[in-house]
N, C-alpha and C positions, 0 to 999 in steps of 0.2 A: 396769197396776195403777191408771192414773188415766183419767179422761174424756178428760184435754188432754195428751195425751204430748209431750214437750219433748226426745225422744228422735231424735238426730238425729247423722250421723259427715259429717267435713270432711275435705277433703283439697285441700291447696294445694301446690302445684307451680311453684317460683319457674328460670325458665329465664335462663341468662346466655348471653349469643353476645361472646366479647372477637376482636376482628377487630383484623390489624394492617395498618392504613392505606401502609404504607411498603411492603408487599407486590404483588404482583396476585392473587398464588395463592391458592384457596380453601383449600391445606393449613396455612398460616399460622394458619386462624381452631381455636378452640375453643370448644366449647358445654357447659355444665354445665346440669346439674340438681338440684333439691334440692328433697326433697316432707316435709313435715309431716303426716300422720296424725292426729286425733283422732277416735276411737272411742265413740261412746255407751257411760256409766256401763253397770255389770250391774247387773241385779235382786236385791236383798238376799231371800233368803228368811225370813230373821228378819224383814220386814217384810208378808210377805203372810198373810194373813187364814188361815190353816189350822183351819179346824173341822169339825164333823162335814154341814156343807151342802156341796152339789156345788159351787158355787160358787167357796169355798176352795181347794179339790185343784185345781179347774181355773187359775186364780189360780198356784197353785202350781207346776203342769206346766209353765204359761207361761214361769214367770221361770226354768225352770231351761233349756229350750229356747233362751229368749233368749238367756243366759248362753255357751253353748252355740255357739250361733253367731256371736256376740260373739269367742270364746275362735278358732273357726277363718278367722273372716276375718281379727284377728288375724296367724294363721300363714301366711293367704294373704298377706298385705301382706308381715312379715317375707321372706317366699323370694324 
């Protein structure tokens, strides 16, 4: 909907390793994980141009596809 799209998803992934010194054995150690997700915004359709030029509709098709895919990566991160 713009020239400069600002449209962009982050994923950080912060790893811990706590090792116990007092051990030799690698069973002693544990590793976590802990990931942050942020998702680009969806496309407001109340803000896309719909009139009677092709233009608009196309405009339109877009943001609901975005949306769309937005919604199933989404469900792919969740699972």
């Amino acid at each position: 909907m713009n020239e400069a799209s600002s449209r962009s998803h982050s994923i950080l992934t912060f790893t811990v390793l706590q090792e116990d010194l007092s051990r030799s054995d690698a069973s002693a150690n544990f590793m976590s994980r802990f990931r942050l997700v942020d998702l680009a915004g969806s496309e407001r359709q109340s803000k896309v141009n719909v009139d009677s030029q092709q233009v608009g509709e196309e405009q339109f098709k877009e943001a609901i596809e975005i949306n769309l895919s937005l919604f199933t990566l989404r469900q792919v991160i969740s699972a």
